[in-house]
N, C-alpha and C positions, 0 to 999 in steps of 0.2 A: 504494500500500500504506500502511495506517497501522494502529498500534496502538492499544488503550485501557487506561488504569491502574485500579486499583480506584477511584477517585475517580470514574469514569467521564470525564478527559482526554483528548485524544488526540494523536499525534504522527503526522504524517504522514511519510513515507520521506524525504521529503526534509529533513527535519530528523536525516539520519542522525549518529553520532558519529563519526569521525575520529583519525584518529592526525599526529602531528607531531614532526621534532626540534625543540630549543631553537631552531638558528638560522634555521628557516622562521615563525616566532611574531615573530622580529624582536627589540623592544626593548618587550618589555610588562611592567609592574604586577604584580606577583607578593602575594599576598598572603595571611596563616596564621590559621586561625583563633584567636582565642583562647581558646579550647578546647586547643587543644592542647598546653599545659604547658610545651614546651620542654623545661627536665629537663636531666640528663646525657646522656638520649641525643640530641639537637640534634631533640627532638620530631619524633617516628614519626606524619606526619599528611603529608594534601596540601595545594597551595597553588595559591590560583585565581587567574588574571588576565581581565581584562577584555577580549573582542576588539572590533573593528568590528563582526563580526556574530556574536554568541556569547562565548562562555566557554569557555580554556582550562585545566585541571586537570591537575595533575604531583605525582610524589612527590617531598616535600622533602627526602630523601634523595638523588635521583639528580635533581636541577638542569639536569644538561645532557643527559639522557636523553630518552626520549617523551612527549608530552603529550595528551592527551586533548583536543580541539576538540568543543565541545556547540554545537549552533544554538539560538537564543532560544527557541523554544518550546518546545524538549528540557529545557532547562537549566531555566526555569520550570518546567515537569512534577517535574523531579527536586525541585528544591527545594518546592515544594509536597508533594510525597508525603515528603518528611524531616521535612517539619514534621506534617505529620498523622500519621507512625507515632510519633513521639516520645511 
């Protein structure tokens, strides 16, 4: 199974996304964009770390909660299609 973006991209299934707590990710790289202001409220954004195979994504609010697992070709798809709707 795979899908297509309007860009005409495609993700195959097995690049599916994933869910994860903090302690199956291990001891990874977290990192905020800067974009995201900070502020008084300890900046309402997410923070991506780097995996072996993929890119994990969490809200900076809840640190020790779920994280989202992208596979490489997903995580390229998404960021290409970010930068082309901007």
């Amino acid at each position: 199974m795979s899908w297509s973006t309007g860009s005409g991209r495609s993700c195959s299934r097995q690049e599916e996304v994933t869910t994860a707590l903090a302690p199956e990710l291990g001891h990874v790289a977290w990192r905020t964009s800067s974009y995201s202001g900070g502020g008084s409220s300890g900046g309402d954004c997410v923070e991506v770390a780097a995996l072996p195979t993929g890119t994990a994504v969490r809200d900076s609010k809840n640190p020790a909660g779920p994280a989202l697992r992208f596979g490489d070709r997903t995580w390229a798809v998404f960021l290409a299609e970010a930068k082309r709707a901007r």
